[in-house]
C-alpha positions in Angstrom: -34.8 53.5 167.5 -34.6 52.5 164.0 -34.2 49.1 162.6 -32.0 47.8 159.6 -31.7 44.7 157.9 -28.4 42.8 156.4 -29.5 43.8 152.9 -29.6 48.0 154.1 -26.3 47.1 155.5 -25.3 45.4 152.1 -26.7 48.6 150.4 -25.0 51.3 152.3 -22.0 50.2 152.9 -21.0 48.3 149.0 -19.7 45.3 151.4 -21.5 41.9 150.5 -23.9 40.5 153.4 -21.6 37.4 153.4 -18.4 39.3 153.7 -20.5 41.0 156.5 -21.3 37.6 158.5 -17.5 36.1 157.9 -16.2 39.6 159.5 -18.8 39.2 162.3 -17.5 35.7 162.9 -13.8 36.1 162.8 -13.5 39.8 164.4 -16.5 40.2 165.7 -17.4 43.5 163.6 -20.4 44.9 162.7 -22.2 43.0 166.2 -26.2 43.0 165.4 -28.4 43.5 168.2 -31.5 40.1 169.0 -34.8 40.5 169.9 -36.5 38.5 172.4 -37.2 36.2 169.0 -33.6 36.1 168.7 -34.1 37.4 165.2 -31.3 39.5 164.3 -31.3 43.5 163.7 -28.8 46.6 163.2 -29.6 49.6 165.2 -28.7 53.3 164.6 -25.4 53.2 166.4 -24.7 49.7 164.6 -25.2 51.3 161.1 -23.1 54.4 162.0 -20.4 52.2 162.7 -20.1 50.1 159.7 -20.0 52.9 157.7 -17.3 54.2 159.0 -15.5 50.3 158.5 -16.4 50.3 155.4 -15.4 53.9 154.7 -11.6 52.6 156.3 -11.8 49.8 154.4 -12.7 51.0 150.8 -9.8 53.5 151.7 -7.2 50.7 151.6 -7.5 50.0 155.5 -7.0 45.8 155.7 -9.8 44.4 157.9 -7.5 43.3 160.2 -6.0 46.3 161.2 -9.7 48.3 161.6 -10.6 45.0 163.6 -7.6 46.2 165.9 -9.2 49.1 167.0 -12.2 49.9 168.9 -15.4 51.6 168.4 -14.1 55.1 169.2 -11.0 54.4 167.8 -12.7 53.5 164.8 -15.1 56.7 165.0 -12.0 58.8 165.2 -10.1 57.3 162.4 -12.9 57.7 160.1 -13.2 61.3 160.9 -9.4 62.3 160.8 -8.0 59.7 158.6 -5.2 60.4 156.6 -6.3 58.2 154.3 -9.4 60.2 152.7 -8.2 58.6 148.7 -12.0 59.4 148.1 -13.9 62.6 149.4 -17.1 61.3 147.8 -17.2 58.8 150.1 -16.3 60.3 153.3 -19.2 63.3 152.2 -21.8 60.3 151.8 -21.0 58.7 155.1 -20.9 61.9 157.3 -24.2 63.2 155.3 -25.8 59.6 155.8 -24.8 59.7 159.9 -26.0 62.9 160.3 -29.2 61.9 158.4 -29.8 58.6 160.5 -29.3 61.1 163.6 -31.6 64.2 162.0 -28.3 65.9 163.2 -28.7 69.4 161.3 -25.6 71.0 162.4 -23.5 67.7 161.3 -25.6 67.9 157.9 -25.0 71.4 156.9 -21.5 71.4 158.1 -20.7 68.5 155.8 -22.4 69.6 153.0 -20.6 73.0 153.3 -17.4 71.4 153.7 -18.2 69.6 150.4 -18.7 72.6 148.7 -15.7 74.1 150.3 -13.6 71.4 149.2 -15.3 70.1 145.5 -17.4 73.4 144.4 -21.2 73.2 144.5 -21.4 71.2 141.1 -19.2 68.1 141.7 -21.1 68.1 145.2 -24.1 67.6 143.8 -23.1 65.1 141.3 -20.6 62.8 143.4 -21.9 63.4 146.5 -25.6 64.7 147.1 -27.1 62.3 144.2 -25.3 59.3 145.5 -26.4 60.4 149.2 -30.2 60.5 148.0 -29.4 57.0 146.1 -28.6 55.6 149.5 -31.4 57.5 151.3 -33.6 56.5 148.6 -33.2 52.5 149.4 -33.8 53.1 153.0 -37.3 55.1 152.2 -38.0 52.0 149.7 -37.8 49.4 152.7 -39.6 51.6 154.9 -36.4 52.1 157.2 -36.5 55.7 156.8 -38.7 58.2 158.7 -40.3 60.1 156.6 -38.9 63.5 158.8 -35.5 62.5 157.7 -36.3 62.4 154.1 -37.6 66.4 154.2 -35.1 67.4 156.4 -32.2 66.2 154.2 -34.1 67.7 151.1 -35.0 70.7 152.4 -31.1 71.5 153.4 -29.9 70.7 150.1 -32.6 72.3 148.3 -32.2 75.4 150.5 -28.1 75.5 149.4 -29.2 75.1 145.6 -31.3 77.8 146.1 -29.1 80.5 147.3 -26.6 79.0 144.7 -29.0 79.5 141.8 -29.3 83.1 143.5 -26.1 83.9 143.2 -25.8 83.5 139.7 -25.7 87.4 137.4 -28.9 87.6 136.1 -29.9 86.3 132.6 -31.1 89.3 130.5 -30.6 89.1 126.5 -29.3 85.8 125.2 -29.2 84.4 122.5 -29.2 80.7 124.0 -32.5 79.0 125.5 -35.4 80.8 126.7 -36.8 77.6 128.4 -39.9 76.9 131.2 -38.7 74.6 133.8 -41.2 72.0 136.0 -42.0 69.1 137.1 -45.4 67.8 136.6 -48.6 67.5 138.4 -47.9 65.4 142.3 -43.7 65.0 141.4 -42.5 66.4 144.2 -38.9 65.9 143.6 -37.4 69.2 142.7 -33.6 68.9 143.9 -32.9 67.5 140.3 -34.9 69.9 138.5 -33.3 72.6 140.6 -29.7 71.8 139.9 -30.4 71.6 136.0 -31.8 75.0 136.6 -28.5 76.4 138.4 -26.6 74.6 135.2 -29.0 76.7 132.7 -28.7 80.0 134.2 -25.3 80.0 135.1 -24.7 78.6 130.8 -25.9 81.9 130.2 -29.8 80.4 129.5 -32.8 82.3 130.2 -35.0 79.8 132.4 -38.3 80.4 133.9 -38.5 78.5 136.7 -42.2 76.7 138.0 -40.6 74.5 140.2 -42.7 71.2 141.2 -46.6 70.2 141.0 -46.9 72.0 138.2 -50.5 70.9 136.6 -50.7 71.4 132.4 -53.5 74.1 132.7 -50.9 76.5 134.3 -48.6 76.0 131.7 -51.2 76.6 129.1 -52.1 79.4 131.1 -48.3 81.0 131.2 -47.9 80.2 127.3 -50.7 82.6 126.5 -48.9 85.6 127.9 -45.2 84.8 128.0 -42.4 83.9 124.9 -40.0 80.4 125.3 -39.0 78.2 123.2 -38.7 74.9 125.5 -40.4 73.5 128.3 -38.3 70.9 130.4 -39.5 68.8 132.7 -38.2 66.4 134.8 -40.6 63.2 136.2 -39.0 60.4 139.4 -42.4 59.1 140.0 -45.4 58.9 137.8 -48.6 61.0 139.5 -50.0 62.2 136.7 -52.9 59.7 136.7 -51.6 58.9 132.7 -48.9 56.9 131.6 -45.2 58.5 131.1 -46.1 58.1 127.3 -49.5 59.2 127.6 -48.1 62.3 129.5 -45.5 63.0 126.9 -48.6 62.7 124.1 -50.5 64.9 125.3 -48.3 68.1 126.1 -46.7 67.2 122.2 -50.0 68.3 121.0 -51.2 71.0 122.9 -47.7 72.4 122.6 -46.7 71.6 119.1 -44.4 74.9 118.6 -41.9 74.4 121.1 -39.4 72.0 122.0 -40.4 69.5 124.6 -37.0 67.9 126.6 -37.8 64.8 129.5 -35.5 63.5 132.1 -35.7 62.0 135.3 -36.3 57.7 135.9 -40.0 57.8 133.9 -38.2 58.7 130.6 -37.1 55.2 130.2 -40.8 54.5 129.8 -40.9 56.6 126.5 -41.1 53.7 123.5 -42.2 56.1 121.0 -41.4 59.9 121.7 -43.7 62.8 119.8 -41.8 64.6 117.3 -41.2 67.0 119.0 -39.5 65.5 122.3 -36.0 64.7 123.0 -35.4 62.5 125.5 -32.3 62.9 128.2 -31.7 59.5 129.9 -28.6 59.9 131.4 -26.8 62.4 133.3 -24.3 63.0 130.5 -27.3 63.6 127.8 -28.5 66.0 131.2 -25.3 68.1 131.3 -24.4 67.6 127.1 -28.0 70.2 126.6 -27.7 72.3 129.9 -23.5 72.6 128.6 -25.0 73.6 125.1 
């Protein structure tokens, strides 16, 4: 059994811890479990519950009324509600229940249904990235196994890939011939693959190296093989060099083509090479994958 803390609760569901506590007190939602300490805790089933209140209650359900009904009641009306006003969030709770639950059935289900229903790029973008957000704070405090973290990826990653399959072949273009990676120990590829699916199916000729991708293999491919950019997307800093230093050094061993950096470490770019352009945003992202 896992354990969560008032501030996960905070995250994951957008409801203040205060709001939380007053709810608590007056209806007696969202019930933590004690330890023999008497020091307070949420459990699995708690958590699964309060996202589904707070899924009825960002959906214009009052308090009351959800306080009304009881915990099935509550399960079922979060799964059939007539009042889905936002499919984002109803993907983002089911993915983050069948997450907590390494429920794979549940998972790909959702995330089919989300395809079904949005198409695979507003998926990604409204509902897989905000998933992974909310994920993501759980790995941070160490409430997240680290199974559940590869078994979500390797779903979503699995769907981009038969996406990206999909696509016609890129032959002659006369739009990007670009390398795509991330560097040396970044292991997160489900953003670098979902800029590839935008590439190829723009009509852009990418060569895809996926993740861990050390510098001497890219030297190695530029010897042999035409492109004009290299893009490369960077979450968390391995390299054993600094983002800049990084950045620096690829400027100069590859000063005829076009370097482009996204991902959370190009914040950390104070002086870019003159020959890097910087995406820090998901709009700058989709304004040069759209070009």
């Amino acid at each position: 059994m896992q354990q969560f803390t008032i501030k996960d609760i905070e995250n994951l569901s957008g409801i203040k811890a205060h709001t939380w506590r007053i709810w608590e007190q007056r209806y007696g939602l969202g019930m933590p479990q004690r330890k023999d300490s008497n020091h307070r805790f949420y459990d699995n089933e708690n958590l699964k519950e309060i996202l589904r209140i707070s899924y009825l209650y960002h959906g214009g359900i009052k308090i009351s009324k959800i306080a009304s009904l009881n915990s099935e009641e509550i399960r079922m009306k979060a799964l059939h509600s007539s009042e889905k006003q936002n499919d984002y969030e109803y993907y983002i709770k089911e993915l983050v229940e069948a997450a907590i639950d390494l429920n794979e059935e549940r998972f790909e289900r959702t995330f089919d249904e989300s395809v079904l229903r949005l198409g695979i790029e507003e998926s990604i973008l409204h509902v897989s990235y905000p998933f992974q957000d909310k994920i993501g704070l759980l790995w941070l405090t160490d409430h997240l196994i680290p199974s559940q973290e590869h078994f979500t990826s390797n779903i979503i990653r699995r769907k981009l890939t038969v996406a990206i399959d999909n696509l016609p072949p890129v032959k002659e273009t006369t739009k990007k011939h670009i390398l795509l990676f991330t560097p040396q120990q970044e292991h997160h590829e489900l953003p670098l693959q979902f800029i590839h699916y935008k590439l190829k199916k723009n009509g852009n000729r990418v060569i895809y190296f996926g993740s861990n991708v050390s510098v001497q293999m890219l030297q190695d491919y530029a010897e042999y093989k035409p492109f004009d950019y290299m893009y490369f997307h960077l979450v968390t800093n391995l390299t054993n060099k600094s983002a800049q230093e990084y950045t620096e050094q690829l400027s100069q061993l590859f000063n005829n083509k076009k370097i482009v950096m996204s991902g959370v470490m190009a914040a950390q770019i104070e002086v870019p090479p003159t020959n890097l352009q910087l995406l820090r945003s998901l709009e700058e992202i989709a304004d040069f994958v759209n070009e």
